[in-house]
C-alpha positions as CSV (number, residue, x, y, z in Angstrom):
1,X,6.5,61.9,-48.0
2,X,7.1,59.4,-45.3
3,X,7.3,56.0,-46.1
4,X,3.8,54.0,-45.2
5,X,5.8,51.3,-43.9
6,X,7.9,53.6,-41.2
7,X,6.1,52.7,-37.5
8,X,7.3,52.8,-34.5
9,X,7.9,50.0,-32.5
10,X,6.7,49.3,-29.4
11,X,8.8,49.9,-26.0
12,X,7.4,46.1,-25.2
13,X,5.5,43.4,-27.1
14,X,3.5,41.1,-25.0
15,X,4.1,37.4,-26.2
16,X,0.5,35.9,-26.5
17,X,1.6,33.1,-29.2
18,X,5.0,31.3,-30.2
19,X,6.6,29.3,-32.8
20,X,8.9,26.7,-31.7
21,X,10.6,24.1,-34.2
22,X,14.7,23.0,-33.1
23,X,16.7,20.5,-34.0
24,X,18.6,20.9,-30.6
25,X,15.9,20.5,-27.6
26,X,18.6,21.3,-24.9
27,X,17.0,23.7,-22.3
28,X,13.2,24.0,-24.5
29,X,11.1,22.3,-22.0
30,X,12.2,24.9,-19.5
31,X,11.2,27.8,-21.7
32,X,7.4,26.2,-23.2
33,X,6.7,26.0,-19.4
34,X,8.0,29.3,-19.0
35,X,5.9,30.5,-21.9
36,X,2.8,28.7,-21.1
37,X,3.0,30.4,-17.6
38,X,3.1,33.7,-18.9
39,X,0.2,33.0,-21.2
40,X,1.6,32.5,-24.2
41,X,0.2,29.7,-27.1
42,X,2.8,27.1,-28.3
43,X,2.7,26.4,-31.9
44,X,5.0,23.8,-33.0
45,X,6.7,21.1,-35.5
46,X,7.1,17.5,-35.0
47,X,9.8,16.2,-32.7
48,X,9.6,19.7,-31.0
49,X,5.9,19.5,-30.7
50,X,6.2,15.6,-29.1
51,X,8.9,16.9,-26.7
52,X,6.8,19.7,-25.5
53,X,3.6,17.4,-25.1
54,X,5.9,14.9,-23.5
55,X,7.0,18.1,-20.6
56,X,3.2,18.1,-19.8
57,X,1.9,21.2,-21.9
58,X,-0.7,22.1,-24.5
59,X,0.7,22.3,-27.9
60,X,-0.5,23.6,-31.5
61,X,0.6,21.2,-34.2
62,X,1.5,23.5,-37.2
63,X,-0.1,21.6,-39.5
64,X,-3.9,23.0,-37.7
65,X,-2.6,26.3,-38.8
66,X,-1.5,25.5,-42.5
67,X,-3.7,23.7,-43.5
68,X,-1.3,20.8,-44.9
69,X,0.8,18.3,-43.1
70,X,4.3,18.2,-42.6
71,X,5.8,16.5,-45.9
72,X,8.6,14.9,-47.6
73,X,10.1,13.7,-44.6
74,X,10.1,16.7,-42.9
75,X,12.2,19.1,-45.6
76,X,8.3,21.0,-46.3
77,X,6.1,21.9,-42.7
78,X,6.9,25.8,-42.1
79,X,6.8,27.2,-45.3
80,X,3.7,28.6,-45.5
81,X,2.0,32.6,-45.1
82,X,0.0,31.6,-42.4
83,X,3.2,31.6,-40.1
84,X,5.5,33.9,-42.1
85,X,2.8,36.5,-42.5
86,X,2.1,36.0,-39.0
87,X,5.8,36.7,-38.5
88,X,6.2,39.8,-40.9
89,X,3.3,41.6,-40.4
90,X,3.4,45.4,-39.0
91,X,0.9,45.4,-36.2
92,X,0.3,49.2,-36.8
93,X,-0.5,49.0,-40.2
94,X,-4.0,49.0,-40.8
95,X,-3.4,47.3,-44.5
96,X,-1.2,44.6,-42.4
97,X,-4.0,44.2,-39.9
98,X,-6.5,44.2,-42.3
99,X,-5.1,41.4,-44.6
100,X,-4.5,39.3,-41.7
101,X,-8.2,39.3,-40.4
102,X,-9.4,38.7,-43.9
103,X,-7.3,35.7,-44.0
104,X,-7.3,34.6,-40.8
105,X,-3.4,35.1,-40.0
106,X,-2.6,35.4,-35.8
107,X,0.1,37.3,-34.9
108,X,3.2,35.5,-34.1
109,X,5.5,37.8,-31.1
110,X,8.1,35.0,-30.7
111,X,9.8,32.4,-33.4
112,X,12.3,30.3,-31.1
113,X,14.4,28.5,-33.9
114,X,17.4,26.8,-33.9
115,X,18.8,24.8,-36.9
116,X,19.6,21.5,-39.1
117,X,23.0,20.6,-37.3
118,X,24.6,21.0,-40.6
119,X,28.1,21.9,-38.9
120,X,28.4,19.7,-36.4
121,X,27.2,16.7,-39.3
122,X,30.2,18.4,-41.6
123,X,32.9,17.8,-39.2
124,X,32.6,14.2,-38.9
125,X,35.8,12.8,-40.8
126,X,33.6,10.7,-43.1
127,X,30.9,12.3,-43.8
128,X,28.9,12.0,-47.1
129,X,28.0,14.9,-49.7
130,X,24.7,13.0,-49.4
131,X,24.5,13.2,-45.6
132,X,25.5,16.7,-45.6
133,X,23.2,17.9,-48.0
134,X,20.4,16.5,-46.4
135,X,21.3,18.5,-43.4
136,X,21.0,21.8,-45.1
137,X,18.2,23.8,-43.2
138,X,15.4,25.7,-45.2
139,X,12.7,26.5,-43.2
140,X,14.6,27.6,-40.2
141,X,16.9,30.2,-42.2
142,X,13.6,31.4,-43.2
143,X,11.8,31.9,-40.1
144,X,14.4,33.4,-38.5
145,X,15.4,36.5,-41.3
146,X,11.7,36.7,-41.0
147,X,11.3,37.6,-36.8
148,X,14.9,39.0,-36.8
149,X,13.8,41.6,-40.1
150,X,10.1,42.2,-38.0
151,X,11.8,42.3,-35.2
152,X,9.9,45.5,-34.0
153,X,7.0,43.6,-33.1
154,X,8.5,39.7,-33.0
155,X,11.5,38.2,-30.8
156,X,13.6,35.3,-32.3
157,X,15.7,33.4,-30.6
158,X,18.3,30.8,-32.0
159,X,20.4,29.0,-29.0
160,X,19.3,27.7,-26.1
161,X,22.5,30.1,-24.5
162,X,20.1,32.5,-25.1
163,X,17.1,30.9,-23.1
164,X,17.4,32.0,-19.4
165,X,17.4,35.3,-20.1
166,X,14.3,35.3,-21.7
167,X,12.5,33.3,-19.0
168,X,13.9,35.5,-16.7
169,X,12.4,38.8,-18.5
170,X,9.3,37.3,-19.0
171,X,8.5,36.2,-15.5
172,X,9.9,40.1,-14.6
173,X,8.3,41.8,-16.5
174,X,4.6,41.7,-15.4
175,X,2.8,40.8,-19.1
176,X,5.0,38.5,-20.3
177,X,6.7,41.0,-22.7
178,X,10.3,41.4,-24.3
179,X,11.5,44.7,-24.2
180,X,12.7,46.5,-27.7
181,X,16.4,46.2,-26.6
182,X,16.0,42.6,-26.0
183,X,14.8,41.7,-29.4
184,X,17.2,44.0,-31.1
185,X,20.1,42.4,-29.7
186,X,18.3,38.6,-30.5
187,X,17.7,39.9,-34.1
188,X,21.5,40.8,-34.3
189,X,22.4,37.6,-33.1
190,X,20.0,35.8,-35.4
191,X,21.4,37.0,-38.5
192,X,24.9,36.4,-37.1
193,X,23.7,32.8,-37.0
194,X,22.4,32.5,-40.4
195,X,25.5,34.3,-42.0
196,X,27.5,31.7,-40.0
197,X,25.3,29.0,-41.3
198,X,25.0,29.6,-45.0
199,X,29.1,30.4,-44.5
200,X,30.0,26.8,-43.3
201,X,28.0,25.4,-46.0
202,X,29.5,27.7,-48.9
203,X,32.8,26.5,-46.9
204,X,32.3,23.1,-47.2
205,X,30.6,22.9,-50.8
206,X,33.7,24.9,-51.9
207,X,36.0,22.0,-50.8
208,X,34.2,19.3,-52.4
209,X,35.2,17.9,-55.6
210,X,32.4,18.2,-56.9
211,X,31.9,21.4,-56.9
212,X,35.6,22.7,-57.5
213,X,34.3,24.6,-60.7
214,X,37.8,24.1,-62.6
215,X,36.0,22.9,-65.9
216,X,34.8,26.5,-66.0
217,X,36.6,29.0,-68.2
218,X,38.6,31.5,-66.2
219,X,37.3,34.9,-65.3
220,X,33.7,33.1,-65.0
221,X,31.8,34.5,-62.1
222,X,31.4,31.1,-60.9
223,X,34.4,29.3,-61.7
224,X,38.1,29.2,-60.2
225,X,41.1,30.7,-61.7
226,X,42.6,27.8,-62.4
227,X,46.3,26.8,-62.8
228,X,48.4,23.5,-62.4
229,X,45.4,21.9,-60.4
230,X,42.3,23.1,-58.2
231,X,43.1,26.2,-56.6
232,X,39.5,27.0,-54.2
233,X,39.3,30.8,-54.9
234,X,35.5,31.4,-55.7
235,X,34.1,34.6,-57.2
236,X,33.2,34.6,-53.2
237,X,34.7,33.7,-50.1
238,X,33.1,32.7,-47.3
239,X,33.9,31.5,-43.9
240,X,32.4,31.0,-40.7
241,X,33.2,31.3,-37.7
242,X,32.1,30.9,-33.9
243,X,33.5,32.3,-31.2
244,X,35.6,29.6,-28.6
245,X,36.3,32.1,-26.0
246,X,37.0,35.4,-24.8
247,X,41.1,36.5,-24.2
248,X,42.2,38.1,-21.3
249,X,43.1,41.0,-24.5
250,X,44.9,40.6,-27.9
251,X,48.6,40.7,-28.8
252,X,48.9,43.9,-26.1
253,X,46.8,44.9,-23.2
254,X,45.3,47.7,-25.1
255,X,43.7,45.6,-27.6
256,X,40.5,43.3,-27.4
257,X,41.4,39.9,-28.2
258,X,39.0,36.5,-28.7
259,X,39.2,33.0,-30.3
260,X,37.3,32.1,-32.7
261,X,36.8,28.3,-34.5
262,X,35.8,27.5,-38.3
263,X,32.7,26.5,-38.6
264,X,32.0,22.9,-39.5
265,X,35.4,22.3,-39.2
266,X,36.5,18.6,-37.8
267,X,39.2,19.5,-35.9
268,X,41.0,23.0,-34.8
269,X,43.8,24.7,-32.9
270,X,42.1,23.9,-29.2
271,X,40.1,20.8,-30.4
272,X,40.4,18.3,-28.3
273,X,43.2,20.1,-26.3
274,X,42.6,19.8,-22.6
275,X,44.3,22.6,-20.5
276,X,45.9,20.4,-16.9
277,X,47.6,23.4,-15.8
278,X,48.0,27.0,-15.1
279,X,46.6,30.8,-15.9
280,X,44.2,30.7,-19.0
281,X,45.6,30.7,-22.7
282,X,46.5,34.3,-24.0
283,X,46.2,35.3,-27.8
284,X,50.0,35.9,-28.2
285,X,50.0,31.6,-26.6
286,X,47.5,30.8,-29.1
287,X,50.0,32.3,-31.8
288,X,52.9,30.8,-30.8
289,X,51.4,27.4,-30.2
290,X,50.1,27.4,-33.5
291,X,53.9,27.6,-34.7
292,X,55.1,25.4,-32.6
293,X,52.3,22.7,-33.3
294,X,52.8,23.2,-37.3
295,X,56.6,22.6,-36.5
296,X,56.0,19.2,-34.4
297,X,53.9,18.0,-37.1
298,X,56.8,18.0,-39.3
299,X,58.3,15.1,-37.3
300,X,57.3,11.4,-36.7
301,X,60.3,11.0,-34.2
302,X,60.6,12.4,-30.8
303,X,61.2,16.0,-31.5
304,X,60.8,18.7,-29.8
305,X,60.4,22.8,-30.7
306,X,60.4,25.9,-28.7
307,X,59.1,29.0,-30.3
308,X,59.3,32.6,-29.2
309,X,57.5,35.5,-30.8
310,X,56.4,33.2,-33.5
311,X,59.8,32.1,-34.9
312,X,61.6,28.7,-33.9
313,X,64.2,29.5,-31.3
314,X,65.2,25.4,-31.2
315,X,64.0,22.6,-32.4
316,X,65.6,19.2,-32.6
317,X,64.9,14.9,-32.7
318,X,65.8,12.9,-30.2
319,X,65.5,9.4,-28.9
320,X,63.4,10.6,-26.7
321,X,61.4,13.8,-25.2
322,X,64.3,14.6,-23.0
323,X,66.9,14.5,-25.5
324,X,64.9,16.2,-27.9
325,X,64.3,19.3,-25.3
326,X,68.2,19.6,-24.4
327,X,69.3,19.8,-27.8
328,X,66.2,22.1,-29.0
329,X,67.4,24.2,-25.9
330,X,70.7,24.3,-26.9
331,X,70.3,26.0,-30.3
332,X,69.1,29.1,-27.8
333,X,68.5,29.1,-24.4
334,X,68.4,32.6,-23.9
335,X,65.8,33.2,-26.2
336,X,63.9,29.7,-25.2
337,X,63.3,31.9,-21.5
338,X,59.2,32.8,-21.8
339,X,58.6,30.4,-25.1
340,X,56.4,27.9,-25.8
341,X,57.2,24.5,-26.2
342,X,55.9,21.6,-28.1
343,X,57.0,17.6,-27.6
344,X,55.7,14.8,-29.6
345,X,55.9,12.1,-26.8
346,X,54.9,12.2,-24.0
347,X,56.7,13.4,-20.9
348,X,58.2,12.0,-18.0
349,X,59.9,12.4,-14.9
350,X,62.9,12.8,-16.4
351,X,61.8,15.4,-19.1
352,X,59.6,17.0,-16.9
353,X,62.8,17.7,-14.6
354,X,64.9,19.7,-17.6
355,X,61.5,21.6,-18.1
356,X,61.4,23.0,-15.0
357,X,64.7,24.5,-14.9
358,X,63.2,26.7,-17.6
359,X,60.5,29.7,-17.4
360,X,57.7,28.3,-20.0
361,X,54.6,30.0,-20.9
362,X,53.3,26.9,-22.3
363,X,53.8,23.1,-22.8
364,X,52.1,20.8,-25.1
365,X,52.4,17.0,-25.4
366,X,50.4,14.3,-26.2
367,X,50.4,13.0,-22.5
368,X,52.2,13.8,-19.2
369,X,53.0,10.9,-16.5
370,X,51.4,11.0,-13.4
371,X,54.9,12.3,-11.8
372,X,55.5,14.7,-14.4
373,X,52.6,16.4,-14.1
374,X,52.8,16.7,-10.7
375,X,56.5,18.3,-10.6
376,X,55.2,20.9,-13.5
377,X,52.4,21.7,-11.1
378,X,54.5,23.4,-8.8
379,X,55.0,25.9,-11.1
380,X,52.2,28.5,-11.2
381,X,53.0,30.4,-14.5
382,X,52.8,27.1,-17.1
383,X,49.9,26.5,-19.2
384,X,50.2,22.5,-19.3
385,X,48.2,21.2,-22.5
386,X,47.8,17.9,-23.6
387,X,46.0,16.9,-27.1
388,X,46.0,14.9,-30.2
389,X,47.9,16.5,-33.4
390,X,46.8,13.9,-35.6
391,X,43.2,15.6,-36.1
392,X,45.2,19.0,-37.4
393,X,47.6,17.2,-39.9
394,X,46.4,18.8,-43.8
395,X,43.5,20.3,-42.2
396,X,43.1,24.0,-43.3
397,X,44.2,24.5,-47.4
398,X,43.7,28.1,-47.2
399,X,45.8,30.7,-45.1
400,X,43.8,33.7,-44.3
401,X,45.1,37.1,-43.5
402,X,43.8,40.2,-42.7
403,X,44.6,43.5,-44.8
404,X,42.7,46.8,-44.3
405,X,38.9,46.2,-45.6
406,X,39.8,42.6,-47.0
407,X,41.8,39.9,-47.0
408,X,44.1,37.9,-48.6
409,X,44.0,34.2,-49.2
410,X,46.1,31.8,-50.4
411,X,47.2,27.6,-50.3
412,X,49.1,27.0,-47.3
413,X,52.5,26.1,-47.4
414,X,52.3,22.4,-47.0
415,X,54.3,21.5,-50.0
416,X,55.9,17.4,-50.1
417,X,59.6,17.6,-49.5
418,X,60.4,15.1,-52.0
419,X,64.5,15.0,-52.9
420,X,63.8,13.0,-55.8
421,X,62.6,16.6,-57.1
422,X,65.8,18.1,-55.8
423,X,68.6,18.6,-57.9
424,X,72.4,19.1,-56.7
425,X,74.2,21.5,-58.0
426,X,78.1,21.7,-56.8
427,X,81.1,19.2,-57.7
428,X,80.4,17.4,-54.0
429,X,77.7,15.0,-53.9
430,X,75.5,15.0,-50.5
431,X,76.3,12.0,-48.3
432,X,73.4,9.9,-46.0
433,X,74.1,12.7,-43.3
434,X,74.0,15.5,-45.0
435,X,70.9,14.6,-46.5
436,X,69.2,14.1,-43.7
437,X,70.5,17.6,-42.0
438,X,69.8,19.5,-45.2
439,X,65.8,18.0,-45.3
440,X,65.7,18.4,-41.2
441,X,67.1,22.3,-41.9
442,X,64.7,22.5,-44.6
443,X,61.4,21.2,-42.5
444,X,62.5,23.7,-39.8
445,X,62.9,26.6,-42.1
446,X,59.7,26.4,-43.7
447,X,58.1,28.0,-40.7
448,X,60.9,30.5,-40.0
449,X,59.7,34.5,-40.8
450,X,61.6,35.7,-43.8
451,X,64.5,35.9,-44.5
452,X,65.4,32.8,-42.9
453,X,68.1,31.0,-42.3
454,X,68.6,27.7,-40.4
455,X,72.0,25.9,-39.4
456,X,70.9,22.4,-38.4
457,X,73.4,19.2,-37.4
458,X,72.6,15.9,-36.4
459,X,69.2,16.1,-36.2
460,X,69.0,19.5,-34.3
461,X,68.9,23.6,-35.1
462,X,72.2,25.1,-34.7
463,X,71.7,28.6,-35.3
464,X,68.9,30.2,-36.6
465,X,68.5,34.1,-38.2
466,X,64.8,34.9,-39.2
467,X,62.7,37.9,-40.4
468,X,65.8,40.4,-41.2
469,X,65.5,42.5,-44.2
470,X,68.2,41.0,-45.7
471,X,69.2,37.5,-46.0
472,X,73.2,38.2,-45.0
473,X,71.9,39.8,-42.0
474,X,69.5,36.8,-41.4
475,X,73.0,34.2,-42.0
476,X,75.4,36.1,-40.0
477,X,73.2,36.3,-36.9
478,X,71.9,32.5,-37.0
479,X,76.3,32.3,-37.2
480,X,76.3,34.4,-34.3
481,X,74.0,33.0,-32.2
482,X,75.9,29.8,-32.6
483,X,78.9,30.8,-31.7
484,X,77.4,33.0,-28.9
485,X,75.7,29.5,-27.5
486,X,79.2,27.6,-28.1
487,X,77.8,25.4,-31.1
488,X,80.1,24.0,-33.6
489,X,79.0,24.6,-37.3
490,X,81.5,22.7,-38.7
491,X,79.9,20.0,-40.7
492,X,76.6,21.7,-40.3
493,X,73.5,21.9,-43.3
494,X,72.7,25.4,-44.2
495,X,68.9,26.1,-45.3
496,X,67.9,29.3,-46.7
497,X,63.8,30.0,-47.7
498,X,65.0,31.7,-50.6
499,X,67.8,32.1,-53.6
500,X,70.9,34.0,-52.8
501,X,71.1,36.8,-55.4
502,X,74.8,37.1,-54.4
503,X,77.1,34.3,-53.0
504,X,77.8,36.7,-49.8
505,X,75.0,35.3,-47.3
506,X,76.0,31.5,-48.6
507,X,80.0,32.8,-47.3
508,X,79.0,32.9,-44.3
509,X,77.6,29.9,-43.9
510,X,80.6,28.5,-45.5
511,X,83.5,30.4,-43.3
512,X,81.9,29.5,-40.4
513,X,82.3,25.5,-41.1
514,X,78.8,24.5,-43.1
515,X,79.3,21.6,-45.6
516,X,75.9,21.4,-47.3
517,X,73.5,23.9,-48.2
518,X,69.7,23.4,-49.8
519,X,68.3,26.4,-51.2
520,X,65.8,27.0,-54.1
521,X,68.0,28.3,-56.4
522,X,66.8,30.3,-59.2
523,X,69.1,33.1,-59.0
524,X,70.7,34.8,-62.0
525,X,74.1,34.4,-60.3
526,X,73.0,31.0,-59.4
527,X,77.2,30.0,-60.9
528,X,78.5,32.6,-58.3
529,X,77.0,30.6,-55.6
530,X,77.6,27.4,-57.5
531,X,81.4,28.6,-57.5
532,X,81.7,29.6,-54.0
533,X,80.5,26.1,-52.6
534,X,82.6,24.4,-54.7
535,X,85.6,26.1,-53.5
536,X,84.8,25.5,-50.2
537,X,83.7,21.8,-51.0
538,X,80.8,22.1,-49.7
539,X,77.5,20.2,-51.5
540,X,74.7,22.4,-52.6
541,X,71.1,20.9,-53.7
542,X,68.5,23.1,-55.4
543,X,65.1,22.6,-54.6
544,X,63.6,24.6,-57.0
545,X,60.5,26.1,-54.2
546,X,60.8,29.4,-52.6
547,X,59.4,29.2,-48.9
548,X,58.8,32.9,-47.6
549,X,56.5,33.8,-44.8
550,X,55.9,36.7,-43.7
């Protein structure tokens, strides 16, 4: 038995009547005069209704159609069956048309919606619970599930973006009409726009104090699992997102690549990054210069870090952006050839000189001199960026990764380093220097692919061995690549992401002239290592936090 409700929709609906109510008014006088031209009957809300009046055309307040006036400051004036059934009725019903003659409901073909800007409030640095609250939509969620669900007989449009091409098939198409394709495609973005919505809300509610839920017992549906502090993991996670741009592809040109921003978020990865230079950003750039940025923000000095394939190749402090590039550089100029590079000061002539001489697929600082930037101009193949880290500093508590049909999710890695929590270990206690090597190699390493290992000295990476299998792999190539670049280890800080289960990776460190190790410790042959350091005289502190990425 078929079901009653089964119809089929027409090719075209004609749009004789419309419901208008945004919070954005960008582009809607435009389309009411494009509406009342092809004989279509503007119902409307408040501020939308003035702003239509105001362009010169008839208007419909909704309240004539209710029955009751807008309300309660504004949060009660849509919901109502007038307008919804007018919305979700089944023109070819006879039951549907029959209920709406009986109670006087007129068909509505075209809701045009767009909502509370509860995102854009959100990312505001200060905002209030209060404020943000209050800019949770209701109606508008409502209306538009509504035309997007009835979609066979009703358009529903959401974004101004949307607009033009809408005017333009209405003036094309001889009635006034919007093709079934047309409002298929609007009903798919619609509900794109309310997942988005209700997911930067859940998003931001989930971060709030508030609501952290840690009072409830664990294993409650509504509660977090709980341990050593508020850990956000609800029963469900969601996140929003909108789409920034289009890439050229993904991470090879057989793959489909795009950036995408958090929802309600104040600040992310191309926030406030404005691009003075070169071919547009690629996803593999985007990667790396999220490495590279994450690294930077370790520093308050001039520093500077050049990544490749998503691992630190060199990163150093200087006294200034220059210095801080040629010792970065030095850790591995061979590798540094294509990588991206980060600076915390600006850059000038000078720097902007020992750039050049250097193939870069991208360069960000927080400002360029006039000179500079010309001199890095000449070269077509840089992406110059210049932007604000401050904004990114502690901003996203969740990493998120992809895994077939899910993902995982966890705290990000942005642990104090705090040496009063250290402990040393070995006979040989560290001195000023080696302290501030060991915490420099220990910054660095953080954002090194397991296993890592980092040789820094004076404020700079020496060598560096990163996502090998096994950590004596990982120690003898960082060794290697120092000796292969004619860098001196000999007084150098070792920092390893991890304990060593045997003393053989620390040996090499130790052979090839490093005086002071940090490591987690935590092995069970912890005293092996312990023994070997001390034999060498070397120092040894114990942080007691593993650090793997992978």
């Amino acid at each position: 038995m078929p079901d009653p409700l089964e119809t089929t929709a027409p090719d075209r609906v004609p749009v004789r009547r419309a419901l208008l109510s945004v919070s954005d008014k960008t582009g809607l006088a435009e389309l009411a005069q494009a509406l009342h031209d092809a004989g279509t009957e503007l119902i409307s809300t408040g501020g939308t209704a003035k702003a239509i009046s105001d362009a010169g055309l008839p208007v419909i307040a909704v309240e004539s159609i209710t029955g009751f006036p807008e309300m309660m400051d504004g949060r009660v004036k849509t919901l109502d069956p007038h307008l919804f059934a007018g919305i979700l009725g089944v023109r070819d019903l006879d039951t549907h048309a029959t209920a709406a003659a009986e109670h006087g409901i007129g068909w509505i073909d075209l809701v045009v919606v767009n909502l509370y800007p509860f995102e854009a409030t959100v990312a505001k640095p200060d905002v209030s619970l209060a404020a943000a609250i209050e800019n949770i939509d209701i109606g508008g969620p409502s209306l538009i599930r509504a035309a997007a669900k009835n979609h066979g007989y009703a358009g529903i449009l959401t974004d101004p973006a949307q607009y033009p091409a809408v005017i333009e098939e209405l003036k094309t198409s001889g009635d006034g009409s919007l093709g079934i394709v047309t409002r298929r495609n609007l009903a798919l973005q619609a509900y794109a726009t309310t997942a988005r919505y209700d997911a930067a809300i859940s998003g931001f509610l989930q971060d709030q104090e508030e609501f952290d839920g840690s009072q409830l017992p664990l294993g409650h549906p509504c509660g977090h699992p709980a341990s050593g502090g508020r850990v956000p993991f609800p029963a469900q996670f969601s996140r929003g997102y909108v789409r920034d741009r289009t890439l050229r592809y993904g991470e090879n040109p057989h793959q489909r690549g795009a950036y995408y921003r958090r929802a309600g978020a104040p600040a992310h990865l191309l926030g406030g990054v404005e691009q003075l230079h070169g071919k547009e950003l690629s996803f593999n750039n985007l990667l790396d210069l999220e490495a590279s940025r994450a690294i930077a923000r370790e520093f308050d000095e001039p520093a500077a870090v050049i990544v490749k394939h998503n691992n630190p190749c060199g990163a150093a402090i200087g006294d200034s952006s220059l210095q801080a590039f040629q010792r970065a550089l030095a850790c591995d100029p061979v590798s540094a050839f294509g990588g991206i590079v980060t600076l915390t000061r600006p850059v000038d002539l000078a720097a902007a000189e020992a750039l050049s001489k250097l193939f870069v697929e991208v360069l960000f600082a927080p400002a360029f001199d006039d000179d500079a930037l010309a001199l890095l101009s000449e070269k077509p193949n840089v992406r110059l960026l210049t932007g604000d880290d401050a904004a990114l500093k502690g901003l996203e508590r969740l990493d998120v990764r992809s895994v077939a049909g899910g993902v995982l999710v966890q705290d990000t890695d942005e642990v104090q380093i705090d040496p009063a929590t250290m402990s040393v270990s070995t006979k040989a206690l560290p001195t000023d220097a080696q302290w501030r090597d060991m915490l420099f190699a220990w910054r660095v390493m953080r954002h090194v692919k397991s296993n890592a290992i980092v040789y820094a000295k004076d404020g700079a990476t020496v060598g560096i061995g990163a996502g090998q299998m096994s950590r004596v792999d990982s120690a003898r190539i960082a060794a290697e690549k120092a000796a292969e670049h004619g860098l001196d280890l000999t007084g150098a800080a070792m920092a390893s992401d991890a304990f060593f289960p045997f003393p053989d990776g620390l040996e090499i460190g130790l052979q090839a002239g490093v005086t002071a190790v940090i490591q987690p410790g935590g092995s069970m042959r912890d005293e092996l290592s312990i023994e070997a350091a001390d034999k060498a005289g070397a120092t040894m502190v114990f942080t007691g936090r593993r650090h793997f990425r992978h």
